[in-house]
C-alpha positions in Angstrom: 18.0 -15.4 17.6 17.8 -18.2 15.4 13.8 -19.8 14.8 12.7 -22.6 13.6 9.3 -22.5 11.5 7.1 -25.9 12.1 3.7 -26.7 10.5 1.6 -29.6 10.2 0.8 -31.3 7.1 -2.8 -29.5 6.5 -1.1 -26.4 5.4 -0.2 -28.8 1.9 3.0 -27.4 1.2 5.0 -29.0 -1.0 8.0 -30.9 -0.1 10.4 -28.7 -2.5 8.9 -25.3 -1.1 9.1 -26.9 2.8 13.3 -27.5 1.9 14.0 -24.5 0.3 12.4 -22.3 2.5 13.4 -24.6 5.7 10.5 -25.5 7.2 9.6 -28.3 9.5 6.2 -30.4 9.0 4.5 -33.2 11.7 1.7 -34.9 9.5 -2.1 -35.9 10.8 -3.2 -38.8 9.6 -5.6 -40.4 7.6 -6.8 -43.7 8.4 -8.9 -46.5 6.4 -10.0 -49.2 8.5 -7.4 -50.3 10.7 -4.4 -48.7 8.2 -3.5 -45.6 9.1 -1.4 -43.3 6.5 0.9 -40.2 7.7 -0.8 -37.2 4.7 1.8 -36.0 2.9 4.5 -38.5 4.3 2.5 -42.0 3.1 0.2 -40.9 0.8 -0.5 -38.0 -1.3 -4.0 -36.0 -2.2 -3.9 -37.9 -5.4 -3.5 -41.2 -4.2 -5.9 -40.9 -1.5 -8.8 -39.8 -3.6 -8.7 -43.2 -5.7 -8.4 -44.8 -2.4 -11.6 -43.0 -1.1 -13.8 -44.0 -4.5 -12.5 -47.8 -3.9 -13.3 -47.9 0.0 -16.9 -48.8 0.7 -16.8 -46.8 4.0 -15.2 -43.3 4.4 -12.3 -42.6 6.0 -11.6 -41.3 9.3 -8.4 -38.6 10.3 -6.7 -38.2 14.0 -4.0 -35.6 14.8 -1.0 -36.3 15.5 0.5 -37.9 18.7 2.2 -35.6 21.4 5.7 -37.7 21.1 6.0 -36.5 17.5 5.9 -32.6 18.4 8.3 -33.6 21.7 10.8 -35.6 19.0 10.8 -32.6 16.8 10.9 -29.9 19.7 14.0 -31.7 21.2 15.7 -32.0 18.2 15.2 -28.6 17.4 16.3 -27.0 20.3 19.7 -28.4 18.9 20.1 -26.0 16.4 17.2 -23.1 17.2 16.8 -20.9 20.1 13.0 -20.9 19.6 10.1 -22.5 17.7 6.8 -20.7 15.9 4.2 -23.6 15.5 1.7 -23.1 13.4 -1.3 -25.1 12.9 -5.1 -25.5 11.3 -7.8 -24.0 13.5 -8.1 -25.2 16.6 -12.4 -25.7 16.3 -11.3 -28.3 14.2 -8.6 -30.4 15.5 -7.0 -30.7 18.3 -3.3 -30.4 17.1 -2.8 -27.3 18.1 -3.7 -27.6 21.6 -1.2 -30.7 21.2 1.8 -28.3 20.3 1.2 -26.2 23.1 1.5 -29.0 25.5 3.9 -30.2 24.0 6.1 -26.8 24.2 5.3 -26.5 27.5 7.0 -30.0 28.5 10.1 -29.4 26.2 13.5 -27.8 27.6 16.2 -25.6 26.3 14.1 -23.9 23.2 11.1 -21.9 23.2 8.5 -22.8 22.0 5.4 -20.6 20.4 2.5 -22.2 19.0 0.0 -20.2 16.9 -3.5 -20.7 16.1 -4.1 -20.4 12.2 -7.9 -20.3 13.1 -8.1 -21.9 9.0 -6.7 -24.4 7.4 -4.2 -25.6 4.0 -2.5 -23.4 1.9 -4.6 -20.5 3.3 -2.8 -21.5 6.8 -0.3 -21.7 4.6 0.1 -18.0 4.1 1.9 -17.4 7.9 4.0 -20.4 7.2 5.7 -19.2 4.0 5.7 -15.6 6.0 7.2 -17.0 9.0 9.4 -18.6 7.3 11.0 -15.7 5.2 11.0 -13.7 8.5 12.5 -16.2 10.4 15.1 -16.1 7.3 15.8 -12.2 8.3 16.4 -13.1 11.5 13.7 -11.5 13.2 12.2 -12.4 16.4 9.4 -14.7 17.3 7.5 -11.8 18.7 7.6 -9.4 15.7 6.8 -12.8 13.4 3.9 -13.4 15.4 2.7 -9.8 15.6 3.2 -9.7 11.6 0.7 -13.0 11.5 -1.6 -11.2 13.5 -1.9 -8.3 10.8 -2.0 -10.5 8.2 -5.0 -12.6 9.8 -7.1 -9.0 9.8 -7.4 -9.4 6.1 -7.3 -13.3 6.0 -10.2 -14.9 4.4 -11.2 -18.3 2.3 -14.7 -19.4 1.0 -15.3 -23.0 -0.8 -18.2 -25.0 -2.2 -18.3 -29.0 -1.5 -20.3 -31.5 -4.1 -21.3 -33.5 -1.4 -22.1 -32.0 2.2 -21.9 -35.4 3.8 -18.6 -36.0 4.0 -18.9 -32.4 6.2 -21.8 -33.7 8.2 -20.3 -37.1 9.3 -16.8 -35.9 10.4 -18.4 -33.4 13.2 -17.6 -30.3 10.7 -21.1 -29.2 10.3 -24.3 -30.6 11.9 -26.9 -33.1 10.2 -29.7 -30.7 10.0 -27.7 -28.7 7.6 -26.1 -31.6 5.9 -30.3 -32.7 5.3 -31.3 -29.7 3.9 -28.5 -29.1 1.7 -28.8 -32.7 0.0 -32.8 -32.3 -0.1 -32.1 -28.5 -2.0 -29.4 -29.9 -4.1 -28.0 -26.7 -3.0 -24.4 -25.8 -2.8 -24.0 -23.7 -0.1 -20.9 -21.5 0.0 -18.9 -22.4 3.2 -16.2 -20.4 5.3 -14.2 -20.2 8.6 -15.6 -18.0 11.6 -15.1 -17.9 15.3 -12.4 -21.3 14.4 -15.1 -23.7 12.4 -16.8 -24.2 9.0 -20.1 -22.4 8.9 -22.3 -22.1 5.4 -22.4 -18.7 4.3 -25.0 -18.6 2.0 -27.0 -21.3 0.3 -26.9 -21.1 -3.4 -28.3 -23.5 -5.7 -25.7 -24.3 -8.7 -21.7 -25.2 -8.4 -21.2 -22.3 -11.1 -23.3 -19.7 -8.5 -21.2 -20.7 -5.8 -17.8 -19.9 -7.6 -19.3 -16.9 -8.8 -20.4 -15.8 -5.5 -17.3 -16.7 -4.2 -15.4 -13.9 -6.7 -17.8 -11.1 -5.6 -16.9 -11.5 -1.8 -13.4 -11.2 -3.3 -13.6 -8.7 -5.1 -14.8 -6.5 -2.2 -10.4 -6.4 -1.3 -9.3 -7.3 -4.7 -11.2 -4.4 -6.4 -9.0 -2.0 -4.3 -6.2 -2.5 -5.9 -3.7 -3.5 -3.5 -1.4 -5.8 -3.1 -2.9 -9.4 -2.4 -2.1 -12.8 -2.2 -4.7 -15.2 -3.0 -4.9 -19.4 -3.4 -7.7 -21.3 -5.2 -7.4 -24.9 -3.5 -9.1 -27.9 -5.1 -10.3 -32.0 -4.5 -8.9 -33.4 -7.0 -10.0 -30.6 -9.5 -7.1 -29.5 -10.9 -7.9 -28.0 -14.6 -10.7 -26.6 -12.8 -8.5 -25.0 -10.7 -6.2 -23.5 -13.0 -9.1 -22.3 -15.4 -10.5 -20.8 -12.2 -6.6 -19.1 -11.8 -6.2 -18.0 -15.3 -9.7 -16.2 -15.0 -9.0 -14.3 -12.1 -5.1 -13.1 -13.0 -7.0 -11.4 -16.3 -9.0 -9.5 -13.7 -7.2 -9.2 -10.9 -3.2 -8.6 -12.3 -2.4 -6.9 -9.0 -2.8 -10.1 -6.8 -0.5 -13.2 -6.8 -2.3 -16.2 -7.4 -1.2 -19.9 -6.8 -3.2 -22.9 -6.9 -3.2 -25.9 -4.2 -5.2 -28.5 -3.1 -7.0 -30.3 -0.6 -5.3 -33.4 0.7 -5.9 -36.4 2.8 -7.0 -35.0 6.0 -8.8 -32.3 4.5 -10.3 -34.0 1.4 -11.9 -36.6 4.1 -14.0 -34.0 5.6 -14.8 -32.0 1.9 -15.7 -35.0 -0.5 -14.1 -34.9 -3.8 -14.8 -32.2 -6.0 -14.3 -29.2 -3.4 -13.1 -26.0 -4.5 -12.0 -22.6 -2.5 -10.6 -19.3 -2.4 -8.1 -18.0 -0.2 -6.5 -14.6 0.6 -5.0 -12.0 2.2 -3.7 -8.2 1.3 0.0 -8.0 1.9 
């Protein structure tokens, strides 16, 4: 059986790794005013986070439209026999519940659409798995069983400079957005149950990144095999310091950096930092 592997664009995978390892990508989009940009496709991170500091008014992100997944679905039932989906968590967006309509209307291919439950390079993690099963010729059901392992040891915790960026796109409610500002705190955020929740309120950036590393090293210090991300807003030496840092500690786990893009970035502010991971 021959499967296509399709992502959207909030899984930041570069164009070079989506060709070589033949994977399909429908962007969301990021819109200022009345333009509207396709992430990844029309504008990249960089670009967009000079955009943001020259706008007087953030910007605002929709999924994308139902006729792109049919375009791509019917084109790919061409050449595959099925189609894995995956996508950023469903509690926030509603792309994947978009795909899965969408597979449901398409003909001649099947199509099964997965709930990353998490978001960029950390969703990510199932594409570039998915993709190298998918390579093997294994079938959707085993792939998707494999992603359902991996998500048992899936985590990712960040810290944002600014919390309303959060506040105002739905992603976490005003009362917490208030207090947070009022604290100057900055609270240590992750995915549960499909959303962004704070973790733990910490006062200083350094803290948070601190704190971070301790929740990691709960797997890391085991000494398995791990994969692990650090994603960043426009933060890139701080990034890679952050990377360089951990390799000395942690030798055993492969570590890659990425970053917060468009769609993303719009809801994290500038300045945004995270860890991702999972053991292998």
């Amino acid at each position: 059986m021959k499967t296509a592997i399709v992502t959207d664009s909030t899984a930041y995978l570069p164009k070079h790794i989506r060709d070589e390892l033949n994977i399909y990508m429908i962007p969301l989009n990021v819109v200022f005013g009345t333009e509207s940009y396709q992430e990844e496709a029309e504008i990249s991170a960089n670009d967009f986070y000079v955009k943001v500091r020259e706008q007087e008014e953030l910007p605002k992100t929709s999924q994308p439209a139902i006729g792109k997944f049919l375009e791509l679905y019917e084109e790919l039932s061409k050449e595959y026999d099925a189609v894995i989906s995956i996508h950023l968590s469903s509690g926030i967006s509603g792309t994947y519940q978009t795909a899965t309509t969408a597979g449901q209307m398409v003909d001649g291919i099947d199509v099964y659409t997965y709930d990353s439950e998490i978001s960029c390079e950390v969703q990510g993690f199932y594409v570039r798995e998915g993709a190298k099963l998918a390579g093997e010729g294994k079938a959707p059901e085993e792939i998707i069983a494999r992603f359902d392992e991996m998500k048992k040891t899936m985590d990712a915790y960040f810290v944002v400079d600014d919390l309303h960026h959060l506040q105002r796109g739905g992603r976490l409610n005003s009362a917490q957005a208030f207090i947070g500002s009022l604290l100057q705190v900055k609270p240590v955020l992750y995915f549960r149950d499909k959303i962004i929740i704070p973790f733990e309120k910490i006062r200083t950036r350094k803290k948070a990144l601190k704190r971070i590393v301790e929740i990691f090293d709960e797997q890391a210090s085991k000494g398995v095999p791990m994969e692990a991300v650090i994603i960043h807003a426009n933060r890139e030496e701080e990034a890679n310091e952050w990377k360089q840092e951990l390799e000395e500690i942690y030798p055993h786990v492969t570590i890659r950096t990425s970053y917060f893009g468009a769609v993303i970035g719009t809801h994290l502010g500038e300045g945004a930092l995270g860890l991702g991971w999972y053991t292998k």
